[in-house]
C-alpha positions as a printed NumPy array, in Angstrom:
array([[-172.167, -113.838, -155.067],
       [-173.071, -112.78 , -158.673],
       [-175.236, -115.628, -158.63 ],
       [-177.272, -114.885, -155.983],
       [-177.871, -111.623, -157.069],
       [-178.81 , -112.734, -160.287],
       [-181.054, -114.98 , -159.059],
       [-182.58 , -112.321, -156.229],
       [-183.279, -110.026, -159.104],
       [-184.935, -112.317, -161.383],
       [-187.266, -113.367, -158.499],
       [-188.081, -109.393, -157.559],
       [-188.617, -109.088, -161.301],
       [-190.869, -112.043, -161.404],
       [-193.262, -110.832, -158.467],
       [-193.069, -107.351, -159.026],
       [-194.182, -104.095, -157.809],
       [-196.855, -101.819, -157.971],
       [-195.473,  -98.32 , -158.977],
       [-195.421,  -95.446, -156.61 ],
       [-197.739,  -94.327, -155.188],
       [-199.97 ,  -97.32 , -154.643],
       [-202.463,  -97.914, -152.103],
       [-201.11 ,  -98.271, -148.353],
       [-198.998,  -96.059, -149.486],
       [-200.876,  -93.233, -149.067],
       [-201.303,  -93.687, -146.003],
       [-198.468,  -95.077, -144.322],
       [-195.813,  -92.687, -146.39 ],
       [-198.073,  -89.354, -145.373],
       [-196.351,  -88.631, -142.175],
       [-192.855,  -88.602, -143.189],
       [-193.553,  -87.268, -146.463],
       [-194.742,  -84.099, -144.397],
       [-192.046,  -84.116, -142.234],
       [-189.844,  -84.299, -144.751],
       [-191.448,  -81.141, -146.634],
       [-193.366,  -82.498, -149.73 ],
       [-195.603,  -79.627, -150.975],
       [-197.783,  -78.286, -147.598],
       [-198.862,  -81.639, -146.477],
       [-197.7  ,  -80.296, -143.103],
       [-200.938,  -78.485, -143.02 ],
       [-202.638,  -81.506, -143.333],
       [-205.357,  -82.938, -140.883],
       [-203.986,  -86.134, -140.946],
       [-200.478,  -86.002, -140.828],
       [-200.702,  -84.54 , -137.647],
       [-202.375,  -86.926, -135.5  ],
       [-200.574,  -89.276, -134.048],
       [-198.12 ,  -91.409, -136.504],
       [-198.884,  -95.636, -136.056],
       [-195.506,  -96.475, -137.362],
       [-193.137,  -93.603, -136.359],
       [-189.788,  -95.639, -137.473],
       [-191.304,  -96.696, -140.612],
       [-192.047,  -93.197, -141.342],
       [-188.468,  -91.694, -140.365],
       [-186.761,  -93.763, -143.257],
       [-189.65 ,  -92.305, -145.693],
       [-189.134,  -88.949, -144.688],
       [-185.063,  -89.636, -144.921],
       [-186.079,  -91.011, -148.231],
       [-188.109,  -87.371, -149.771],
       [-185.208,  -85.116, -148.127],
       [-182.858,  -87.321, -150.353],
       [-185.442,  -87.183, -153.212],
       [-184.585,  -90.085, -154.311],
       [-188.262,  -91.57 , -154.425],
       [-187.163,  -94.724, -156.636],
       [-185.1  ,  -95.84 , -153.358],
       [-188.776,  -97.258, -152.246],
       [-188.506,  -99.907, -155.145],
       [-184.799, -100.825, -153.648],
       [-186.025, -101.142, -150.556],
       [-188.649, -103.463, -151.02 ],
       [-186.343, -105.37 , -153.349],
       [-183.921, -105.703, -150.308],
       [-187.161, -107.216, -148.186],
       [-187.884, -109.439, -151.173],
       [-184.453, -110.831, -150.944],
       [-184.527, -111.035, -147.327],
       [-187.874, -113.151, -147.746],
       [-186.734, -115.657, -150.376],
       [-183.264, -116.081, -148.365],
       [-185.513, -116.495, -145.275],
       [-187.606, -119.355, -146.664],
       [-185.122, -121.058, -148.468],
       [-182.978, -121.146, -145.518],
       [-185.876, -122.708, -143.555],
       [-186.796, -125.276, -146.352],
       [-183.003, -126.486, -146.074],
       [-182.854, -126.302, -142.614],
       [-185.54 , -128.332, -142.102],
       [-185.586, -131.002, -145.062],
       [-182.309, -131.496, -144.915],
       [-182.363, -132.84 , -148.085],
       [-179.381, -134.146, -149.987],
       [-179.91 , -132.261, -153.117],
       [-177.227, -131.245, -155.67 ],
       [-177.159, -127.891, -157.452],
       [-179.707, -128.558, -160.458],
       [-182.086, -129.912, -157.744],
       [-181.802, -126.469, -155.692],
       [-182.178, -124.7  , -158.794],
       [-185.577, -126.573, -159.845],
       [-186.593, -126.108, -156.269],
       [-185.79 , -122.088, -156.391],
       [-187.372, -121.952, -159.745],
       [-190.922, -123.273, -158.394],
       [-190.618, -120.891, -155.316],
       [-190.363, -117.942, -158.048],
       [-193.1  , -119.115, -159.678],
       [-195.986, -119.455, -157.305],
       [-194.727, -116.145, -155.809],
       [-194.446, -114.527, -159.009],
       [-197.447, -112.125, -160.713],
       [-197.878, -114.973, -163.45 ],
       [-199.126, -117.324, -160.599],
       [-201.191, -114.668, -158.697],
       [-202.681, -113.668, -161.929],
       [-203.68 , -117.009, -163.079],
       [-205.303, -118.032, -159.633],
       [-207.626, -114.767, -159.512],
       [-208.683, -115.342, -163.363],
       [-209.253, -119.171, -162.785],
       [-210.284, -119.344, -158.87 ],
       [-211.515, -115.826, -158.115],
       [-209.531, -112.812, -156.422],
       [-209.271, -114.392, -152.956],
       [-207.029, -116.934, -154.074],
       [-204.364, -114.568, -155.453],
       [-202.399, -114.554, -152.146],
       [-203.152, -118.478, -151.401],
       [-199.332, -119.877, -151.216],
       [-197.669, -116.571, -149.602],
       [-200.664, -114.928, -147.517],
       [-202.306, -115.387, -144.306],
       [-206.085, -115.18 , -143.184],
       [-208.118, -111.773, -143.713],
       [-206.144, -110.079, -146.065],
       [-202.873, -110.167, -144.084],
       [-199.693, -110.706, -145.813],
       [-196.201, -110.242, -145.559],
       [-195.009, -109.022, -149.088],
       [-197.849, -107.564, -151.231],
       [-197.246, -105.136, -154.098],
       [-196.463, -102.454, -152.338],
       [-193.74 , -101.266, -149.665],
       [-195.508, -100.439, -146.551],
       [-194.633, -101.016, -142.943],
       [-195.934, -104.616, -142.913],
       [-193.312, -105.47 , -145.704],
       [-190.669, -105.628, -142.822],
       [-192.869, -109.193, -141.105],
       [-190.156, -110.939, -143.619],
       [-188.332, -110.499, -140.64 ],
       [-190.299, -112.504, -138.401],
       [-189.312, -115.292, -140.775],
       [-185.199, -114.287, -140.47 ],
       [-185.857, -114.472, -136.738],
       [-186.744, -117.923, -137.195],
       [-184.512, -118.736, -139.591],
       [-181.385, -117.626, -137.453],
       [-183.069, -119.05 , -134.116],
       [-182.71 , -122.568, -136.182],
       [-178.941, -121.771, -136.909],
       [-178.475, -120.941, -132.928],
       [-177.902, -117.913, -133.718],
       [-180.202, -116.601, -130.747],
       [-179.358, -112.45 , -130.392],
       [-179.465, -111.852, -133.718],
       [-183.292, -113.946, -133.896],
       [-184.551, -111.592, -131.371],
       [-182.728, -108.569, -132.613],
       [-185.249, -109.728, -136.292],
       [-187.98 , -109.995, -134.302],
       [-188.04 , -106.848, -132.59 ],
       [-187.153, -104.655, -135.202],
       [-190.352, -106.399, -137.225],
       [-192.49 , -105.513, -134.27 ],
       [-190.363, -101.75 , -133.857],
       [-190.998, -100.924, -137.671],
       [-194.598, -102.319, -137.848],
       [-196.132, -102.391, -134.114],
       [-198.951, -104.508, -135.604],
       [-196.797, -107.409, -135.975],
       [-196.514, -107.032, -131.568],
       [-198.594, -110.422, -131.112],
       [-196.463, -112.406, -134.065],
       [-193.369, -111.291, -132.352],
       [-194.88 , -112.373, -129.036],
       [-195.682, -115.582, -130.439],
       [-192.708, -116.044, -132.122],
       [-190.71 , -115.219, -128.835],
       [-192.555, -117.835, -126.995],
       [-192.027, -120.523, -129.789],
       [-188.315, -120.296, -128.666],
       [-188.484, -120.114, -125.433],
       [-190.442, -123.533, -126.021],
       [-187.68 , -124.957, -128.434],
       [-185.124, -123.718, -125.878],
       [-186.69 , -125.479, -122.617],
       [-187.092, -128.598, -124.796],
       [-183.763, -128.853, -125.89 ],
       [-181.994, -127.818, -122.965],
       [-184.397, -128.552, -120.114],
       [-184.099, -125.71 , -118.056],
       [-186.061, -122.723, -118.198],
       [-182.793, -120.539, -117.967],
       [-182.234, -119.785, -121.384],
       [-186.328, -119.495, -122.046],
       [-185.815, -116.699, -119.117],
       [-183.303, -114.853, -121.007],
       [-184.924, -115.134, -124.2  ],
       [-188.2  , -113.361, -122.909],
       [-186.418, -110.452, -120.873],
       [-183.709, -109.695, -123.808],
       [-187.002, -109.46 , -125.879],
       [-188.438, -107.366, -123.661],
       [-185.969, -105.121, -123.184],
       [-185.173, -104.567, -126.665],
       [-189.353, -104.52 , -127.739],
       [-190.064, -101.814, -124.836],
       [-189.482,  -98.151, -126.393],
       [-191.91 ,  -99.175, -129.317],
       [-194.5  , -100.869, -126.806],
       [-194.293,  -97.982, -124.781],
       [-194.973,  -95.565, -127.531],
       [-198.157,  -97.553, -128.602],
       [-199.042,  -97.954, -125.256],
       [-198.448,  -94.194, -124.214],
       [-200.221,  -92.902, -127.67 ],
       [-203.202,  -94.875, -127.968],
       [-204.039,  -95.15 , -124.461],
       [-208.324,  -95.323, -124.416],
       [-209.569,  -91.421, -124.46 ],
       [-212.682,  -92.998, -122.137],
       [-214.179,  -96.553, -122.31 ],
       [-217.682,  -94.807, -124.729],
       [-214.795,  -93.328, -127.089],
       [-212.659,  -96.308, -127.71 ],
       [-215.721,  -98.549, -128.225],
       [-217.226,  -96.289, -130.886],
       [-214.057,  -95.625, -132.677],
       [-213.527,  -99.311, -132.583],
       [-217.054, -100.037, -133.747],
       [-216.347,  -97.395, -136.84 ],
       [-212.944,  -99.192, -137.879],
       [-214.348, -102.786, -137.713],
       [-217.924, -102.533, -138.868],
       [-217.088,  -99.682, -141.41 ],
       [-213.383,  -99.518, -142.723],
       [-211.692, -102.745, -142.3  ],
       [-214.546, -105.682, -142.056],
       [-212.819, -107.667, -144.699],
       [-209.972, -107.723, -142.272],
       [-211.627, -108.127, -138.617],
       [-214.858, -109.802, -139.177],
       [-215.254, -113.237, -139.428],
       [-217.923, -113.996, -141.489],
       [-216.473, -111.409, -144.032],
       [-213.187, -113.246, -144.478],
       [-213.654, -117.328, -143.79 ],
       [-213.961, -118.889, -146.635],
       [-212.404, -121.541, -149.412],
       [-209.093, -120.084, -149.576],
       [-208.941, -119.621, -145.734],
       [-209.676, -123.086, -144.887],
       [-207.141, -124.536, -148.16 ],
       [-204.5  , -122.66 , -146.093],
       [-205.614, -124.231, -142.707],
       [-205.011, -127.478, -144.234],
       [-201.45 , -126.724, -145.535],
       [-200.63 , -125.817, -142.638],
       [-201.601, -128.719, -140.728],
       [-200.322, -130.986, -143.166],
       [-197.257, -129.34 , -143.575],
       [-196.62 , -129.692, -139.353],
       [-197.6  , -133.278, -139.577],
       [-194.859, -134.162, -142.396],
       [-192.517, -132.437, -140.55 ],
       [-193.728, -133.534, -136.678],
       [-190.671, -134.575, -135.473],
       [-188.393, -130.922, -136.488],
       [-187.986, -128.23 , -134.141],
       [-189.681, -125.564, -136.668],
       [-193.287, -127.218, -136.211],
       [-192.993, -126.655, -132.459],
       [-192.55 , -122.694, -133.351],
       [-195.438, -123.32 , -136.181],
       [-197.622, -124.996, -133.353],
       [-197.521, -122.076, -130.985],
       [-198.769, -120.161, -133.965],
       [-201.229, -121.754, -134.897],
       [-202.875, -122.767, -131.394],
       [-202.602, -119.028, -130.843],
       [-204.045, -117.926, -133.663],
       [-207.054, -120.559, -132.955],
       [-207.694, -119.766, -129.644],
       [-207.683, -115.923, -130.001],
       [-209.709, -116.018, -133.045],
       [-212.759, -118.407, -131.461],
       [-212.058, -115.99 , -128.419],
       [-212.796, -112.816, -130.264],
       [-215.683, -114.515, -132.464],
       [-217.172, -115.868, -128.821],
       [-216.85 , -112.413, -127.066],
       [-217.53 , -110.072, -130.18 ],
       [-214.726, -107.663, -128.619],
       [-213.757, -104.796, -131.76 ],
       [-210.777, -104.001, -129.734],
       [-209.527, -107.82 , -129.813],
       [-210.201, -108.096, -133.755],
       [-207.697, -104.637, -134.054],
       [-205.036, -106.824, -132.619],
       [-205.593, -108.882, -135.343],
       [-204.997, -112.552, -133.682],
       [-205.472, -113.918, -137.074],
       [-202.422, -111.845, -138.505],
       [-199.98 , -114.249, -137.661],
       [-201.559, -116.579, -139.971],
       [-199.156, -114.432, -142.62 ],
       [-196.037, -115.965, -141.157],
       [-196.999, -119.481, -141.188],
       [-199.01 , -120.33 , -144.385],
       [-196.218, -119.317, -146.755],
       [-193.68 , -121.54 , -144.573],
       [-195.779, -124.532, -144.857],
       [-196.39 , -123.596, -148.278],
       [-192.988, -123.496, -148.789],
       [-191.913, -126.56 , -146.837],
       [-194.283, -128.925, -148.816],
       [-193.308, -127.504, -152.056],
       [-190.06 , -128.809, -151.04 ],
       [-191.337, -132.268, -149.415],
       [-193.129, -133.43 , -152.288],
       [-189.801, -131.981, -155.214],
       [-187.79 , -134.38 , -152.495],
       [-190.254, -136.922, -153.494],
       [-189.783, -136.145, -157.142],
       [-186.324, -136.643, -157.05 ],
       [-185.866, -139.575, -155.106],
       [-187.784, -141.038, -158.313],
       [-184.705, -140.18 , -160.485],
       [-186.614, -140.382, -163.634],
       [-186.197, -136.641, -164.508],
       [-182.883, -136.34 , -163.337],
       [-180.866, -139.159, -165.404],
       [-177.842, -137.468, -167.117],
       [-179.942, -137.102, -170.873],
       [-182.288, -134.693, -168.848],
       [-180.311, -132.507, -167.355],
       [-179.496, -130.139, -170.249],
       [-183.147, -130.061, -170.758],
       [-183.986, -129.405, -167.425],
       [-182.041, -126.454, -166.943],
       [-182.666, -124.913, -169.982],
       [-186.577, -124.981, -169.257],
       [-186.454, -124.032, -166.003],
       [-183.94 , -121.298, -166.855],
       [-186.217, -119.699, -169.577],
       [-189.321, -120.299, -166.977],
       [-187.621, -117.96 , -165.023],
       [-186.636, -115.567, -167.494],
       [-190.619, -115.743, -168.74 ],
       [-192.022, -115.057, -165.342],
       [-189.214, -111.91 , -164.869],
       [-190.848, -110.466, -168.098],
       [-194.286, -110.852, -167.027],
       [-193.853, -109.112, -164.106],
       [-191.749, -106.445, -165.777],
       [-194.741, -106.195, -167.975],
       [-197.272, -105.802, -165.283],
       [-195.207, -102.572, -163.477],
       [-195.395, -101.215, -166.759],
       [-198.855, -101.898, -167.303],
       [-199.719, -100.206, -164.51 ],
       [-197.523,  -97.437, -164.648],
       [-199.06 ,  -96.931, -167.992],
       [-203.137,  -96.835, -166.289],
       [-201.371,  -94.21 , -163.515],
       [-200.163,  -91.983, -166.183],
       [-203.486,  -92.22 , -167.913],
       [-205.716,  -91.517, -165.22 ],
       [-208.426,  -89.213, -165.695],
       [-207.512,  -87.645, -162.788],
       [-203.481,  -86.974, -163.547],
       [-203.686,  -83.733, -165.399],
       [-206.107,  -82.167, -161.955],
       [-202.954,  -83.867, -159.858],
       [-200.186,  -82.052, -161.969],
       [-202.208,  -78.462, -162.152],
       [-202.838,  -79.044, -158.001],
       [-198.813,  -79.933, -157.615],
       [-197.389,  -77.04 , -159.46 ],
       [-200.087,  -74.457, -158.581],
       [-201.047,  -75.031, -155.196],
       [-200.031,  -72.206, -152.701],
       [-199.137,  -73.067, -148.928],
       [-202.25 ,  -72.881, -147.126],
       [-204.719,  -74.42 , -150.186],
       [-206.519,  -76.934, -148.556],
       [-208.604,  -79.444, -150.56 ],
       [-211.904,  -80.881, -150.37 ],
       [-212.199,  -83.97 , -152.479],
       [-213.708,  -87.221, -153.723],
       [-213.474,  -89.494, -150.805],
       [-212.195,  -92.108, -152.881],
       [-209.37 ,  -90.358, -154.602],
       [-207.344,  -92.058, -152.269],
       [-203.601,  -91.109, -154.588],
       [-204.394,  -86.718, -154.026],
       [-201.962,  -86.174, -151.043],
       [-198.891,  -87.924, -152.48 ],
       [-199.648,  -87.023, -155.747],
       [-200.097,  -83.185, -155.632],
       [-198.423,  -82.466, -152.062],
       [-201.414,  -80.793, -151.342],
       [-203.847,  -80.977, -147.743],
       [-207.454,  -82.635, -147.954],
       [-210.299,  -82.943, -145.546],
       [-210.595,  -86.844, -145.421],
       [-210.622,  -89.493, -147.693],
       [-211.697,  -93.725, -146.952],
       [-208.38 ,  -95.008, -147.522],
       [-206.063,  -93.39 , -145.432],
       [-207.153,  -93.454, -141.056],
       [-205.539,  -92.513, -137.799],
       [-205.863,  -94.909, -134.435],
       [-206.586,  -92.652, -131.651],
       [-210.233,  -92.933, -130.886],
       [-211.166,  -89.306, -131.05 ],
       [-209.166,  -88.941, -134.17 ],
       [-210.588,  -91.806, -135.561],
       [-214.539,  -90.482, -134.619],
       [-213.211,  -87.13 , -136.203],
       [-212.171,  -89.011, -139.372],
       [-215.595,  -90.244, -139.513],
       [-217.17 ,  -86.801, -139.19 ],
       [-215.007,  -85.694, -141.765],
       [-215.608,  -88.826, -144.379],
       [-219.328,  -88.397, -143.892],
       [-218.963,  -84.988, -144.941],
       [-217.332,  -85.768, -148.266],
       [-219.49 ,  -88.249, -148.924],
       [-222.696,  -86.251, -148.456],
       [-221.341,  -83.781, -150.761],
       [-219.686,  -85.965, -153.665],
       [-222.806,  -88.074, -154.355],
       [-223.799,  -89.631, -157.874],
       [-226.477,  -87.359, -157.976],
       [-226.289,  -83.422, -158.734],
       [-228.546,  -81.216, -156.609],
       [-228.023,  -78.062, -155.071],
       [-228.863,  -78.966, -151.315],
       [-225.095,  -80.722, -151.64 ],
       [-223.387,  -77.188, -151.271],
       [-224.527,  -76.883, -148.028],
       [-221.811,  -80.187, -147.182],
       [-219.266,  -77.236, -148.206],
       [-220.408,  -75.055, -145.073],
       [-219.527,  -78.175, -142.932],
       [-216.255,  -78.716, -144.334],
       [-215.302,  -75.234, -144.368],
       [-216.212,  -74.914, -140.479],
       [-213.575,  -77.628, -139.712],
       [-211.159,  -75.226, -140.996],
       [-209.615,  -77.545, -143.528],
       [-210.628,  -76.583, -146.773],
       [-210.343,  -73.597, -148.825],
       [-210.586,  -75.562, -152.273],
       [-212.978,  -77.89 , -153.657],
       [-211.759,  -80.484, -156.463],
       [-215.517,  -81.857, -158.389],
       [-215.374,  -85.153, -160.069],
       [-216.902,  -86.777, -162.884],
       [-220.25 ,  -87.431, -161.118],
       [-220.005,  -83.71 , -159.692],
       [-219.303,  -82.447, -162.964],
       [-221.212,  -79.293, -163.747],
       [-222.588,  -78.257, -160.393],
       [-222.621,  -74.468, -159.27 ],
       [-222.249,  -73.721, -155.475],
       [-222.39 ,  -70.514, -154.096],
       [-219.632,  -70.705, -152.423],
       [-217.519,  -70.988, -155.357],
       [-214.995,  -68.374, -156.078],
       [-212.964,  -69.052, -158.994],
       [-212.614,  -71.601, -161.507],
       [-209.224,  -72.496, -161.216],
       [-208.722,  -76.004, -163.682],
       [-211.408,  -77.951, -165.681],
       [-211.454,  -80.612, -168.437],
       [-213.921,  -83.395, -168.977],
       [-213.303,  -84.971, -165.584],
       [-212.263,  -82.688, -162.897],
       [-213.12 ,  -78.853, -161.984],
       [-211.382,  -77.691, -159.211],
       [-212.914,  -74.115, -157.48 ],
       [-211.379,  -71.639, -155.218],
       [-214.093,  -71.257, -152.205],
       [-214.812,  -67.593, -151.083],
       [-214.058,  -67.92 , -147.41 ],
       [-212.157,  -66.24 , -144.516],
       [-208.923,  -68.028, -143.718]])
């Protein structure tokens, strides 16, 4: 047992985390951080419309009432552990591969290290960013793991469902499944498919369509409270509505995940080929049959979205699933061609062993360090961000009721000072009228925090005032300096950030 957690550890160490709070986090943490009570962030426009991932967001906000904000690191170290026993259990089960226990251990060491920060790091300096994710990632974007815990952390579950489906262990496959789909409702159409990759491996093998039968209505049953939240919450407001808040997410916020042309490219079609390659080594396994429906789905929907240019078919994502089967393949031919290695013998004659063990054991160690070093590293730029000393006056100053109007980019305000904002780029809701609303309000801040000072900005203040969610304006480096009427009281400055009381009626 010590073993494996010594060897879970080192490869959580080795791909590391971004600290808190990065990214996605903002966003996806901001509803149960204001249920739980952080600062006013109940006040908050957008932690009160409607919450994408309500069961993601009740363990955050169980999480802040503990205040035990470092539990986010265990988490995802849990979901880390869950993903490497997930693919390693595949790789066996499907190799099945005579190996002895240095062999496994040279195997395990090269899945640490193309999932580790080292690798990553190395691809984006020598390839280009894109191909950071190339081993472990899907198409668009989409991923499983990432730096960060978020909601789509839990797909690593998608590949337990699989994993335990292979063992015959049935329930406990769809009970994965669902709760992927139940914590992340994204992940809807990879449960889907996945669900109808058994069924197919169950009519197969048992040539009746009774079991496929109770494999779809158990799934159904358990998916339904989670489909009928989505379905009941982001029903269409009117058919006008839903277009142009579709329109505004996929031609404005998220093109690098939903538009084509913005997202095929090298990398994409590198991980095409793995996966093809990797379901004609292993053809004649049941795993490529679940693989298969994958990918046919995921072609089909894509060239049916591209075809029909439909915004609300590219926010189902039909690519998405892409994230479950590229690091599988990637995975199962790392392990076809060290079969091939060892079958050779060469490396593995008794004078080599030693050797063997001791590299790959200090490989290991190396790649732990790195990615040791590159939390720290950026723990170190969030502590020295220009912008930390505004966040700490905000946090232990700010009164219930301050609202904030601030850069739309300074994505890290809400979690960092606890503190309501009008809008900012990173952080969206899903209803359409929320999401036109988010829109009006973005605009707004962007009018007003341009590069370039001039006095007609102030009048951008008027408009955010009238929405009735600021009381507070926060100027940034390129605002530095400017005088508004509407300013009150100068309430913090240094040589990046001013932030103003606003003389207004409440």
């Amino acid at each position: 047992m010590w073993i494996t957690l010594v060897v879970v550890i080192l490869f959580a160490l080795a791909y590391s985390q971004a600290p808190l709070y990065t990214s996605n986090q903002n966003q996806y943490m901001l509803h149960g951080a204001a249920a739980a009570g952080v600062g006013s962030l109940e006040l908050d426009w957008l932690a009160n419309t409607v919450d994408p991932t309500p069961v993601f967001s009740t363990l955050v906000q169980l999480t802040f009432m503990l205040k035990l904000p470092f539990l986010f690191h265990i988490y995802y170290l849990v979901l880390l552990a869950v993903y490497l026993y997930s693919i390693w259990g595949l790789l066996l089960e499907t190799l099945q591969a005579d190996w002895d226990l240095l062999q496994r251990w040279v195997v395990l060491v090269a899945l640490i290290a193309v999932h580790s920060f080292a690798f990553r790091y190395g691809l984006s300096r020598l390839l280009g960013q894109e191909w950071r994710f190339i081993l472990e990632g899907g198409f668009a974007g989409q991923r499983l793991l990432g730096t960060v815990f978020q909601p789509s952390s839990f797909g690593v579950l998608l590949l337990l469902g699989m994993l335990l489906f292979i063992r015959g262990r049935r329930l406990l496959a769809i009970l994965a499944v669902v709760l992927a789909a139940t914590i992340h409702p994204t992940y809807l159409l990879s449960a889907a498919l996945l669900i109808a990759g058994f069924m197919l491996v169950s009519s197969i093998n048992e040539r009746s369509i009774r079991e496929p039968v109770k494999i779809a209505l158990l799934a159904l049953v358990l998916v339904s409270p989670i489909l009928w939240y989505t379905w009941s919450n982001f029903q269409p407001t009117t058919e006008r509505l839903t277009e142009l808040a579709s329109q505004i997410l996929v031609e404005e916020r998220i093109p690098n995940h939903v538009l084509l042309e913005e997202w095929l490219n090298l990398p994409v079609l590198f991980q095409s080929a793995l996966v093809l390659i990797a379901i004609f080594v292993y053809r004649k396994r049941p795993i490529v049959i679940i693989m298969g429906v994958i990918a046919f789905a995921v072609l089909l929907l894509t060239l049916i979205q591209v075809e029909s240019g439909n915004h609300r078919l590219a926010l189902l994502f039909p690519w998405r699933p892409s994230a479950l089967i590229v690091p599988l393949a990637s995975t199962l031919l790392i392990g076809y061609l060290a079969n091939y290695i060892f079958r050779q013998g060469a490396i593995f004659k008794e004078t080599n062993r030693r050797p063997v063990l001791g590299i790959s054991g200090m490989l290991v160690i190396l790649l732990a360090a790195l990615g040791v070093a590159s939390y720290l590293y950026d723990l170190r730029g969030k502590r020295l961000d220009t912008a930390r000393p505004m966040f700490e006056y905000i946090e232990a100053n700010h009164a219930n009721g301050d609202r904030f109007f601030t850069p739309p980019k300074q994505q890290d305000f809400r979690l960092a000072t606890g503190a309501p904002i009008l809008a900012d780029f990173k952080s969206i809701p899903y209803v359409d009228t929320e999401v036109i609303e988010w829109q009006n309000r973005l605009k707004i801040a962007q009018n007003f925090y341009r590069d370039t000072l001039k006095q007609s900005h102030c009048t951008q203040i008027d408009r955010a005032v009238s929405t009735g969610s600021i009381n507070h304006v926060v100027l940034g480096p390129d605002q530095h300096g400017l005088v508004c009427p509407q300013f009150s009281e100068l309430l913090f400055s240094d040589d990046s950030y001013q932030v103003y009381s606003l003389d207004v009626e409440d």
